[in-house]
C-alpha positions in Angstrom: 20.6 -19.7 32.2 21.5 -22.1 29.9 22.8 -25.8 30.4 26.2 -26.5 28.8 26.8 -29.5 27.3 29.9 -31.7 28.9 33.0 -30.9 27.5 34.7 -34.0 27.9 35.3 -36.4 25.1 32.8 -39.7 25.3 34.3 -43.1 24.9 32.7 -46.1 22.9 33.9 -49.0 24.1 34.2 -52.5 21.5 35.5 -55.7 22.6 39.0 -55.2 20.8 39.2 -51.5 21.0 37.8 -48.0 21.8 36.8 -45.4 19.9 37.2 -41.5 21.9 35.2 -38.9 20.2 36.0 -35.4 21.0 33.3 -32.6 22.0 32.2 -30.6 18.6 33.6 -27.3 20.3 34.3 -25.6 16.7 31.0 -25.3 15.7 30.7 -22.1 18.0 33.9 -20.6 16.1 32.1 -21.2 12.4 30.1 -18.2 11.0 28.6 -18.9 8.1 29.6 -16.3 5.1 27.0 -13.5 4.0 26.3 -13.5 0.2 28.4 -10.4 -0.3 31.1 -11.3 2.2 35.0 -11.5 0.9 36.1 -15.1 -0.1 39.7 -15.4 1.2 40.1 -18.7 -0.7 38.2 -17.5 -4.1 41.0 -14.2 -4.0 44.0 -16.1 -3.7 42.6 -18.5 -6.5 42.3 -15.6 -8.6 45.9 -14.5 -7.7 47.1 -17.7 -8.6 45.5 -17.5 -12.0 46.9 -13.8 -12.4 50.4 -15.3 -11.7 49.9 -18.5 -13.5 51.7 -16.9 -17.3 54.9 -16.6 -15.5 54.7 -20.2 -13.5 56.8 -22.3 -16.7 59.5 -19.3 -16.5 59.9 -19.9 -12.7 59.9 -23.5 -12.8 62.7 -23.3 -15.5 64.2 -21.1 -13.4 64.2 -23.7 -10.5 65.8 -26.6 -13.1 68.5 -23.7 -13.7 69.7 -23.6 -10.3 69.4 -27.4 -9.7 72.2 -27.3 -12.9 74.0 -24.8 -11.0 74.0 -26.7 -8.1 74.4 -29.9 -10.4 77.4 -28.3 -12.2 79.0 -27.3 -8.5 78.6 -30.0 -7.3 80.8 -31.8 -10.7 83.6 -29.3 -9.9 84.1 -29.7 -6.4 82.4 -32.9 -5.0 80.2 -33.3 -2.1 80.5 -31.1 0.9 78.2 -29.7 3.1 78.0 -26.2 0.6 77.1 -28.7 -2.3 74.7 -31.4 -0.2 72.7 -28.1 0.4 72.6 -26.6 -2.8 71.1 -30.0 -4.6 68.7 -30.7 -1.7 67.5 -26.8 -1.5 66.8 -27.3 -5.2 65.4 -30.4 -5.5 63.1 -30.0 -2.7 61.9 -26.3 -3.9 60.8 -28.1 -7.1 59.2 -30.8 -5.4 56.9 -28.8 -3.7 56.0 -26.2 -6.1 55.8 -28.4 -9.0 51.8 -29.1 -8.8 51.4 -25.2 -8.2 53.2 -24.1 -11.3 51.5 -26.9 -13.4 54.1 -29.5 -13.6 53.1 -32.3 -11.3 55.2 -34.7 -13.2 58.5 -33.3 -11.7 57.5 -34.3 -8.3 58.4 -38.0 -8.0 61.7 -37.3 -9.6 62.3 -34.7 -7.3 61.4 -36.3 -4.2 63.4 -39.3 -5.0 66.6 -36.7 -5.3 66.0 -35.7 -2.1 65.5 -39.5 -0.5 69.2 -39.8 -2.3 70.4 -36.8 -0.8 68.7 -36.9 2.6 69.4 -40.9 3.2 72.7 -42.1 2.4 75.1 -41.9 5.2 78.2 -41.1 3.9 77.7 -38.2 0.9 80.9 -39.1 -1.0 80.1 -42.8 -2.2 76.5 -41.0 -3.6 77.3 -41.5 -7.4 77.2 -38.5 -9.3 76.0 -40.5 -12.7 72.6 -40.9 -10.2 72.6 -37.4 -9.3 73.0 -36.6 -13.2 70.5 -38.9 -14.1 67.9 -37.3 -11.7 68.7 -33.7 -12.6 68.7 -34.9 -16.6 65.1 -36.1 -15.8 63.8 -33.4 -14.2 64.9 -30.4 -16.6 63.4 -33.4 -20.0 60.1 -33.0 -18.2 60.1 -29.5 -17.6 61.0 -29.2 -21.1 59.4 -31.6 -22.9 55.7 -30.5 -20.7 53.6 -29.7 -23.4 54.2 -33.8 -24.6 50.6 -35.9 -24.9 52.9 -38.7 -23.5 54.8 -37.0 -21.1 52.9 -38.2 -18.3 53.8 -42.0 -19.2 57.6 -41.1 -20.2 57.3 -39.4 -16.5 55.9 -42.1 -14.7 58.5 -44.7 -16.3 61.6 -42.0 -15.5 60.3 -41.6 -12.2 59.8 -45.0 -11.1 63.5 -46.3 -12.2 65.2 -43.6 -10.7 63.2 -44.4 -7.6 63.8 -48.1 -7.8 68.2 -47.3 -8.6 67.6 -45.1 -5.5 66.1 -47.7 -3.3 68.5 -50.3 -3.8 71.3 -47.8 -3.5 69.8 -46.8 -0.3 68.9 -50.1 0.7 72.8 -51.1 0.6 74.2 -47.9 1.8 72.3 -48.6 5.1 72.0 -52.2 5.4 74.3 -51.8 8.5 71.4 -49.1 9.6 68.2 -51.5 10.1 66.4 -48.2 11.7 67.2 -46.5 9.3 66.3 -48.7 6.9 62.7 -49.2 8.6 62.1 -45.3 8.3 63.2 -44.8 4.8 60.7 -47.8 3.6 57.8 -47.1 6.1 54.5 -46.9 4.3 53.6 -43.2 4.3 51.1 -41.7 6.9 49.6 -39.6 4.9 46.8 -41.6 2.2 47.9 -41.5 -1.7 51.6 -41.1 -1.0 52.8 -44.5 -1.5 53.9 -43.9 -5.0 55.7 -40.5 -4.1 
């Protein structure tokens, strides 16, 4: 019969704190691959690649509908139909812009989406920032194959981020919560510039 080991987590205690370290139960659910096992990861890398030609044609297609939304949005103001339309778009091309090759669109995107998410009252958003977000995003997905589009980028991004701060900043000076959760440092590492 064999001994099992204890399963509860062990506990190193320090003078100002304590460090709990879990038991290493996943080792018994790891099976290390055969040579001429399937690699999961490796086939959806070469999927990827497969799909990579048409990635520019869908990411154009995703500034297109941000236009739409943009162009909506112009012709009837904000409502909840129009709020949804921008945010929807914005945030699809913040998270599929490293995918599809065009990680510059990101920070632009995202700080679209702080506008959007983060003012209180949608109708004193002003739509010059909205058009100067959406103008951004479809130069760089244009412009991508620039040497310096990676610096032009970085400066676009970080005004529009800065113009979106302060407006935030005001819109929910009333909000200090608020305020506290929109300027938190990010949790997750290497996301303090996003």
């Amino acid at each position: 019969m064999s001994k099992q080991k204890n399963a509860s987590p062990s506990v190193a205690t320090f003078t100002d704190h304590e460090v709990i370290m879990p038991p290493h139960n996943l080792r018994k659910a790891v099976v290390a691959a055969a040579s001429g096992d399937d690699d999961p990861v490796a086939r959806a890398e070469a999927a990827l690649a497969q799909l990579s030609n048409e990635f520019g044609d869908w990411m154009h297609a995703e500034c297109e509908r941000l236009e739409a939304a943009r162009r909506n949005f112009a012709r009837v103001g904000f409502t909840e139909k129009t709020h949804d339309e921008l945010f929807r778009a914005a945030h699809d091309i913040k998270g599929e812009a490293a995918t599809f090759g065009f990680p510059a669109l990101a920070g632009v995107a995202d700080s679209l989406c702080r506008l959007l998410e983060h003012t209180p009252e949608l109708t004193r958003i002003p739509p010059t920032l909205v058009d100067q977000h959406v103008d951004a995003l479809r130069a760089i997905a244009r412009e991508t194959g620039r040497a310096d589009l990676g610096d032009i980028a970085r400066a676009l991004t970080m005004r529009l981020r800065e113009v979106t701060d302060e407006f935030l900043r005001y819109e929910n000076r009333a909000r200090p919560e608020v305020l506290e959760s929109i300027f938190a440092p990010p949790l997750a590492p290497g996301l303090a510039s996003s």
